[in-house]
C-alpha positions as CSV (number, residue, x, y, z in Angstrom):
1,X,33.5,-24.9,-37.0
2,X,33.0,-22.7,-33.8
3,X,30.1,-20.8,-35.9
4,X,28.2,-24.4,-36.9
5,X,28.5,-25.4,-33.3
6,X,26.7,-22.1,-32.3
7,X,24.0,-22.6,-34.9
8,X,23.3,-26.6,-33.7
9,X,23.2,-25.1,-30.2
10,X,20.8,-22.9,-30.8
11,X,18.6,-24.9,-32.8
12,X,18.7,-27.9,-30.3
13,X,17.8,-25.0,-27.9
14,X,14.8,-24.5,-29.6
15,X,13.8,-27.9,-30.4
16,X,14.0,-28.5,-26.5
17,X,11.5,-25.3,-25.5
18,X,9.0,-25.4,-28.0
19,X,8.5,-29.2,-27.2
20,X,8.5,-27.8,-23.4
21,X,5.6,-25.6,-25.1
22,X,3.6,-28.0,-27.2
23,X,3.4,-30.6,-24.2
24,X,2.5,-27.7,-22.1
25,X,5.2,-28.7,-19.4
26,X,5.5,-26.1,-16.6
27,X,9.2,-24.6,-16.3
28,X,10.2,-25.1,-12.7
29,X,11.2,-21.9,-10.6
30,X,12.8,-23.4,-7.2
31,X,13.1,-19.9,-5.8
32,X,9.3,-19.0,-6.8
33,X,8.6,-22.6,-4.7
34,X,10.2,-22.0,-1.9
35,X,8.7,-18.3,-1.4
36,X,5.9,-20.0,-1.9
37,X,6.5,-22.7,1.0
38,X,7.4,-20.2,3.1
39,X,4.5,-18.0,2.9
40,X,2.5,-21.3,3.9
41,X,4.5,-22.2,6.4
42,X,4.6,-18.5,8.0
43,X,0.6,-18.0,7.4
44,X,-0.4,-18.9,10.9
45,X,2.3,-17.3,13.1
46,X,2.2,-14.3,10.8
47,X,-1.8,-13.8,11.4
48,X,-0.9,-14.3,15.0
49,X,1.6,-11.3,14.9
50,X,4.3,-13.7,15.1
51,X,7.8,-14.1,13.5
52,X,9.4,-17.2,15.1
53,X,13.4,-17.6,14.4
54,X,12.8,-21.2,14.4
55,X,10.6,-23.0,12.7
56,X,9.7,-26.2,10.4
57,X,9.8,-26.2,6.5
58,X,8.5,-28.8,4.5
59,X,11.4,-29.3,1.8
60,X,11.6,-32.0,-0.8
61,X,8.6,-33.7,1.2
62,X,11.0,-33.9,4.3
63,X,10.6,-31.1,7.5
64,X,13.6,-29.1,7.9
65,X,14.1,-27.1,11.0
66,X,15.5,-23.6,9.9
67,X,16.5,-20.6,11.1
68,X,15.5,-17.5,9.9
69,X,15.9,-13.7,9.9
70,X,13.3,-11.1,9.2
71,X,13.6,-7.7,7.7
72,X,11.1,-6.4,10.3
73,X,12.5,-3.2,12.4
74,X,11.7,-3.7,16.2
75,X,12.2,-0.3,17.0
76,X,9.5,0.8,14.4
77,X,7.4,-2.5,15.6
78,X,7.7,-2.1,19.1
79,X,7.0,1.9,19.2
80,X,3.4,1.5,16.6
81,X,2.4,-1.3,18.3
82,X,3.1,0.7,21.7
83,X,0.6,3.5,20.0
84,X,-1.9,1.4,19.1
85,X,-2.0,-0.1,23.0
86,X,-1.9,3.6,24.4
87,X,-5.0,5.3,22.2
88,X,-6.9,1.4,22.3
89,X,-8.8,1.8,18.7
90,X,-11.4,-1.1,18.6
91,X,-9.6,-2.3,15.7
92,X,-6.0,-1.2,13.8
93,X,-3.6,-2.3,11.7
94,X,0.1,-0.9,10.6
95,X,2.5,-2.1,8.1
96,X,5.6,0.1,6.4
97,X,7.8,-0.9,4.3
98,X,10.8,0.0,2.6
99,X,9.9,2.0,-0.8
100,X,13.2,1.3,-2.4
101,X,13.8,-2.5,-1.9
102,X,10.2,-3.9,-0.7
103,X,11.9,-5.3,2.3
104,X,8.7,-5.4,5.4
105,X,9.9,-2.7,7.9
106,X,6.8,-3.7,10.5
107,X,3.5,-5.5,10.1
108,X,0.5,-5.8,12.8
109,X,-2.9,-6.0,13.5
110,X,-4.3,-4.2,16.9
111,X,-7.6,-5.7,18.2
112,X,-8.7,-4.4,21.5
113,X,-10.8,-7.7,22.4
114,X,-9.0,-9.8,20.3
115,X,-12.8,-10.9,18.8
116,X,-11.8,-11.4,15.1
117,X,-10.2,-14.1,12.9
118,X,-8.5,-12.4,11.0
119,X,-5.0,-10.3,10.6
120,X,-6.5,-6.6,9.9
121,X,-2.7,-6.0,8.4
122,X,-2.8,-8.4,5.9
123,X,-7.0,-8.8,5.0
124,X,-8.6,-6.6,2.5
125,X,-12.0,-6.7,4.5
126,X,-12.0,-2.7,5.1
127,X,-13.2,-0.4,2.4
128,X,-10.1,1.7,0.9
129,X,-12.8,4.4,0.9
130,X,-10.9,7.7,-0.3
131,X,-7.5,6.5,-0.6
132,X,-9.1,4.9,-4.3
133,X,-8.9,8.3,-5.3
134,X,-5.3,7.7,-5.7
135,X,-5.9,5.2,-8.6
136,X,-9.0,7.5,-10.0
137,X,-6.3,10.9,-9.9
138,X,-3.6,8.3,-12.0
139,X,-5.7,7.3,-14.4
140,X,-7.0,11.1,-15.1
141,X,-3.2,12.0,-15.6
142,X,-2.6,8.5,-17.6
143,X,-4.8,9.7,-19.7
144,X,-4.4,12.5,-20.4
145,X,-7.3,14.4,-19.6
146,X,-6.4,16.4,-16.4
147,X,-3.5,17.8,-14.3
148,X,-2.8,18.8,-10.8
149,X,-3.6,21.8,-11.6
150,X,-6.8,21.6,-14.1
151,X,-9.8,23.5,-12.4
152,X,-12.5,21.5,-11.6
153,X,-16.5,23.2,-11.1
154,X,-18.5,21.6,-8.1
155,X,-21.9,22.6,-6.3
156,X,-22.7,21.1,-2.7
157,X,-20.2,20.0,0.4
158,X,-16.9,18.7,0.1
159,X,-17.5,14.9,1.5
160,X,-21.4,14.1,0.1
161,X,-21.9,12.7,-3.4
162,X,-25.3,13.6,-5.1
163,X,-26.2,12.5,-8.7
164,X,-27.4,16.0,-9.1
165,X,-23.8,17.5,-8.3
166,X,-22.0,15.1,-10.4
167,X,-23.6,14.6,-13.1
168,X,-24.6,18.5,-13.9
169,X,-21.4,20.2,-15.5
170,X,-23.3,23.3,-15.3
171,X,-22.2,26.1,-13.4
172,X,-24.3,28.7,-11.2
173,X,-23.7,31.2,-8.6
174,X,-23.2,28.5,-6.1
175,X,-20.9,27.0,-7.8
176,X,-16.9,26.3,-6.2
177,X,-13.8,26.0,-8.6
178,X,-11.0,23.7,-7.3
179,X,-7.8,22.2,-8.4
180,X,-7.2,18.8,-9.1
181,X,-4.4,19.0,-6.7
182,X,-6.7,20.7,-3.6
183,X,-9.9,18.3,-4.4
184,X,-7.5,15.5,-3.6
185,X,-5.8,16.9,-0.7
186,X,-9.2,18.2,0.7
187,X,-10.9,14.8,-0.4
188,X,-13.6,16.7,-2.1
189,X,-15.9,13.6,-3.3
190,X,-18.1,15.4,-6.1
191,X,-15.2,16.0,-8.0
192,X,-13.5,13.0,-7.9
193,X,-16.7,11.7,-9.4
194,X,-16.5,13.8,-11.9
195,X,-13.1,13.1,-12.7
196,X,-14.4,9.6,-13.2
197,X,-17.1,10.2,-15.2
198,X,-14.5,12.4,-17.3
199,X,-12.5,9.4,-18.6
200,X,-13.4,8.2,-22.4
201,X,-13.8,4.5,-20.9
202,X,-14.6,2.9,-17.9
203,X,-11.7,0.5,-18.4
204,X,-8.8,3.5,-17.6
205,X,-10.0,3.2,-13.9
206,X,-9.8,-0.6,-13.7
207,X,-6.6,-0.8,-15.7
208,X,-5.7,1.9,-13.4
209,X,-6.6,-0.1,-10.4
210,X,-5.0,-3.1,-11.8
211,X,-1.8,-1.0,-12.2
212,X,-1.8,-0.4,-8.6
213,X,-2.7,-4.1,-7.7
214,X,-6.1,-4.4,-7.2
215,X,-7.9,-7.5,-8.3
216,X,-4.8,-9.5,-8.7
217,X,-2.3,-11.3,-6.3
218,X,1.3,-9.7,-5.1
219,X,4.2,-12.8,-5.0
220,X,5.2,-12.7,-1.5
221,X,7.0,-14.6,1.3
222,X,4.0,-13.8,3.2
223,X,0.5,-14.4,2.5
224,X,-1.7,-11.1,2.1
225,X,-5.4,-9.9,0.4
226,X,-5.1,-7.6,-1.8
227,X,-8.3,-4.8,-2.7
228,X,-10.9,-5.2,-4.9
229,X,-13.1,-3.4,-7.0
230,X,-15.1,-4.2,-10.0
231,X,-15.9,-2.4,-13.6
232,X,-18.7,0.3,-13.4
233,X,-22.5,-0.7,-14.6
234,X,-23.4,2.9,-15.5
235,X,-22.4,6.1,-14.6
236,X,-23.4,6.8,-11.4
237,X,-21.8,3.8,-10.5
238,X,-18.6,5.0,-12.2
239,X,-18.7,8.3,-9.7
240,X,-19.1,6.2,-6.7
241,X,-16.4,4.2,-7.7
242,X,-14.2,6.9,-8.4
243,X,-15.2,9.1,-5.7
244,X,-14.4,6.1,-3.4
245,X,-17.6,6.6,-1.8
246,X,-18.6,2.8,-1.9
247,X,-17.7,-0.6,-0.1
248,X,-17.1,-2.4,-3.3
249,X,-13.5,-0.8,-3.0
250,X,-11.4,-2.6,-1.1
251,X,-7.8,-2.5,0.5
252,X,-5.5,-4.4,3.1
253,X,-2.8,-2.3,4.8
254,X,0.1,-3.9,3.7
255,X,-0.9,-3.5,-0.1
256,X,-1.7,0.5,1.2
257,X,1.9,0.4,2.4
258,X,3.1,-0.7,-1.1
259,X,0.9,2.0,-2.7
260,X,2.9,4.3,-0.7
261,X,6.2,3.5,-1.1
262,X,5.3,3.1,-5.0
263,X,4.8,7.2,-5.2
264,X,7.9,7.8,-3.3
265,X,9.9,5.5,-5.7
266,X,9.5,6.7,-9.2
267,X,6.5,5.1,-9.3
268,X,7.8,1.7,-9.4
269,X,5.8,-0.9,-6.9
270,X,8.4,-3.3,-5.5
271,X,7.4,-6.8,-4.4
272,X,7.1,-7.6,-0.3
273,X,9.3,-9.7,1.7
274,X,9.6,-10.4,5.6
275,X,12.4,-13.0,5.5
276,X,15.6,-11.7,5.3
277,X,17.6,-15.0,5.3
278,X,16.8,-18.7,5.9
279,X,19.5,-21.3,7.2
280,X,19.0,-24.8,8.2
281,X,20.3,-26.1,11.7
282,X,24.0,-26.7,10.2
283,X,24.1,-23.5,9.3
284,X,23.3,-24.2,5.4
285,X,22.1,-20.9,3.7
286,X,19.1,-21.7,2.5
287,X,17.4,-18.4,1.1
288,X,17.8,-14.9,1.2
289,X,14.9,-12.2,0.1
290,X,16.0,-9.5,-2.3
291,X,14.6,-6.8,-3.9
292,X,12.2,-7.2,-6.8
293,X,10.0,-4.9,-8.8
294,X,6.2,-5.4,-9.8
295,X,5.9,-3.0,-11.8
296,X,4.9,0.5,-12.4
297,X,1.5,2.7,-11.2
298,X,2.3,4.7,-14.1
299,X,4.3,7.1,-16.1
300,X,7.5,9.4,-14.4
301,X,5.2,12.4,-15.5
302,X,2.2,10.5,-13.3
303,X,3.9,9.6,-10.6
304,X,5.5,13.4,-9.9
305,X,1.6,14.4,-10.4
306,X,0.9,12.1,-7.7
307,X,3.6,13.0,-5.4
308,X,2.6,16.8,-5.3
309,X,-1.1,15.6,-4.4
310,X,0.5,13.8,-1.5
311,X,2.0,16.4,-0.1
312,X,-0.7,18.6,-0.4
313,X,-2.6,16.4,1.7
314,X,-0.3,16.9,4.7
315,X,0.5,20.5,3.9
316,X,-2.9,21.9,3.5
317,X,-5.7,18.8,3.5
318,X,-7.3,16.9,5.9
319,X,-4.1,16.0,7.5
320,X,-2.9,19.0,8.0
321,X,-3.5,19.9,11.1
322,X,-1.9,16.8,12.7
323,X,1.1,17.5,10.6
324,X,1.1,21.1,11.7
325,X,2.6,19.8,15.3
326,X,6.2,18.5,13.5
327,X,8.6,21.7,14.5
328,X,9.6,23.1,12.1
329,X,13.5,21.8,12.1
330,X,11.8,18.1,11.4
331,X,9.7,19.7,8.3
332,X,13.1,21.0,6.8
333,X,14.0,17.1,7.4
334,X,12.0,15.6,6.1
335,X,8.8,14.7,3.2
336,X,5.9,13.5,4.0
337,X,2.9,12.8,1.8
338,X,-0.4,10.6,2.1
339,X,-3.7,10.3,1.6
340,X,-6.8,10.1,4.0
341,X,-9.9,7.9,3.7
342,X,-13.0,7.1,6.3
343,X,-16.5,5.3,5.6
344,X,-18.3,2.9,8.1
345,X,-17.2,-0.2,7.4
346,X,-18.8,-3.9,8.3
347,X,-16.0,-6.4,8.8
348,X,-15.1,-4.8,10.8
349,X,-18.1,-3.0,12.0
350,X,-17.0,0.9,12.9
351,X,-15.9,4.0,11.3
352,X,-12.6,3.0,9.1
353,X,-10.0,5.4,8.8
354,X,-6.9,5.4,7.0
355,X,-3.9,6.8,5.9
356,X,-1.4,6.1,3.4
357,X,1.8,7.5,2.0
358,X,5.1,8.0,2.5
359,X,8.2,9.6,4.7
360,X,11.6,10.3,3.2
361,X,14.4,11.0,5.6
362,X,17.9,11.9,4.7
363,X,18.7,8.4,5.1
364,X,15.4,6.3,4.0
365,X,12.4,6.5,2.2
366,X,9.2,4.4,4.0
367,X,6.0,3.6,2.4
368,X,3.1,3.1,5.1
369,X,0.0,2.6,6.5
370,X,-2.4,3.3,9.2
371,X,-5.8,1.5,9.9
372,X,-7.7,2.4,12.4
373,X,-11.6,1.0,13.2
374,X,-13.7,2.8,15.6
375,X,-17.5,1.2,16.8
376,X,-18.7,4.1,18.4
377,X,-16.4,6.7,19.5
378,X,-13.3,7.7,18.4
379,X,-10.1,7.5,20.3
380,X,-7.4,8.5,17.5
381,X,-7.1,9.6,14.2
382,X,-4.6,7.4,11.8
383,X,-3.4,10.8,10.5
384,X,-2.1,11.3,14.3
385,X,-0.7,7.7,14.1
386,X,1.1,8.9,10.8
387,X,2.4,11.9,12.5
388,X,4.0,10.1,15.0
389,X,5.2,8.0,12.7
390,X,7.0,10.3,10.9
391,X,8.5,12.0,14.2
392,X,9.8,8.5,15.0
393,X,11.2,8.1,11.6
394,X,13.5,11.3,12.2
395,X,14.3,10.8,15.6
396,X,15.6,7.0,14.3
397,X,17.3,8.8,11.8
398,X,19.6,10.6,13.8
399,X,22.4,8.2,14.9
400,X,22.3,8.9,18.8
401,X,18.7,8.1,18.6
402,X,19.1,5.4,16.4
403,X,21.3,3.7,19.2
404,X,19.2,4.6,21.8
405,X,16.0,3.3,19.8
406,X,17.6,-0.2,20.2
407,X,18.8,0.2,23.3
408,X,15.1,0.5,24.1
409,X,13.5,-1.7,21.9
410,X,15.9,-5.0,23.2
């Protein structure tokens, strides 16, 4: 009897979803709405660098005053933000987060006349200039074609691209051999170029791009741009592309953040949140944000391939000599890895600069992001910023400094 129940169950089951799918009715996800309300409801504090505790929420067509708590660290918050005010950038952003749960660790914009619309943290206006050679190095490894360490030929300087460079294969007496691994770290734009030009399709570097979340939109509790790029024409195209050379490539900080973390964890992208908890005035718990993965940038055997290029970057790349100034009790303390992009932007107008990676402490693991946007002269690098990120990050991780961070920060 119990079995024939089962079976009528089942096929009532059935009989209920595939009408649900041949009348093409939408299954309801209350939790999906509600993020979604949220996000709508945050959008104009949020793009003010605000995160009011109380606020209204339009539920079940009715406003609902709530209460809410935010995964946002002030002591990380306050002491970026304090940066950004003491170098004065035209234009900056910041945003880390945390690489294992997704959970928003700190999010800001820096404008030094306060001239634009728009939230630099959460806009993908900027060109992600080098930091796409992350997505061009994963989809060599995806592949299969290259390794960290395959040995790559290139004539002429490390940061120009020329058709003649990239598209000649042959070598001559001026000719440099370089790792995979040091191109990246060293941001070596011929070879990057040639890495793209090296895949069998042009599709590997937009599936790769689309692996990392570029042309499509992140679920959130907060509402944020994510890059762009666009499929290669022709082959010179391709190298520009890959190279990162180009303002079709595009990025927002916060997604760069994610990008970050995403190396750090095992290569699995986890999905954003700011609001820790929601309650109504009565005290009714309303929501709570939890950890929830995307997806994954690509294989474990990617991934670690990516990691060492990281670190390379800050050991001996173009951030290396910032990094050079942790003592060397914090570099036994911690990892640290990123990657450095610059190219005059226009919305902004300046010289963008980035970087984006990661820090790992004994204690936590932070995927981040600096911005920084300079019109004419430059008054910091984001690779400093990141340094002093990272020397926050262990001095926070130490308990005594931990408590004394808050004491500060309230």
């Amino acid at each position: 009897m119990l079995s024939i129940l089962t079976g009528c169950g089942l096929i009532i089951f059935a009989v209920f979803w595939s009408f649900r799918f041949l009348t093409h009715e939408p299954v309801q996800d209350p939790r999906r709405d509600l993020q979604d309300t949220l996000a709508a409801a945050l959008s104009t504090h949020v793009r003010n660098n605000e995160f009011p505790e109380r606020f209204d929420l339009s539920l079940e067509h009715h406003d609902v005053h709530v209460h809410a708590a935010y995964t946002l660290r002030p002591d990380i918050q306050n002491h970026m933000q304090m940066l950004f005010r003491r170098y004065k950038p035209d234009y900056g952003a910041f945003a880390a987060v945390d690489a294992r749960t997704g959970r928003i660790l700190a999010l800001f914009d820096y404008q030094r006349n306060h001239d634009l619309p728009e939230n630099l943290a959460l806009s993908a206006t900027v060109p992600a200039a080098s930091i796409f050679k992350i997505v061009t190095a994963a989809a060599a490894f995806e592949s299969g074609h290259l390794t960290s360490d395959s040995v790559i030929a290139f004539n002429g300087s490390n940061h120009t691209l020329y058709r003649r460079n990239v598209k000649s294969f042959q070598e001559n007496r001026w000719s440099r051999r370089i790792s995979v691994e040091k191109a990246f770290a060293k941001s070596i734009n011929t070879v990057f170029g040639k890495m793209g030009l090296m895949l069998s399709d042009p599709s590997e570097l937009v599936a790769s791009a689309e692996r990392f979340y570029f042309n499509q939109d992140i679920e959130s509790d907060i509402e944020f741009e994510t890059g762009t790029t666009r499929a290669p024409a022709n082959a010179w195209e391709m190298a520009e592309l890959a190279s990162g050379f180009n303002r079709v490539n595009t990025l927002s900080p916060l997604q760069g953040a994610l990008i970050g973390a995403s190396v750090s964890n095992g290569g699995w992208m986890m999905k954003p949140f700011v609001v820790e908890s929601l309650y109504s005035e009565r005290g009714t718990h309303l929501y709570s944000g939890h950890p929830d993965a995307l997806g994954q940038i690509g294989s474990a055997q990617t991934v670690e391939e990516l990691r060492k290029l990281f670190v390379a970057t800050v050991e001996e790349g173009t951030s290396r000599r910032f990094f050079r100034r942790l003592s060397a009790a914090d570099r036994r303390r911690v990892e640290v890895g990123g990657k450095t992009g610059s190219l005059t932007g226009t919305r902004p107008r300046g010289k963008t600069d980035w970087f984006v990676g990661f820090v790992e402490t004994p204690r936590e693991a932070v995927g981040f992001a600096v911005l920084s946007v300079h019109k004419e002269f430059w008054t910091v690098k984001s690779s400093e910023l990141a340094r002093q990120f990272t020397s926050w990050m262990l001095r926070a991780d130490r308990p005594e400094d931990a408590a004394r961070a808050r004491v500060l920060t309230r």
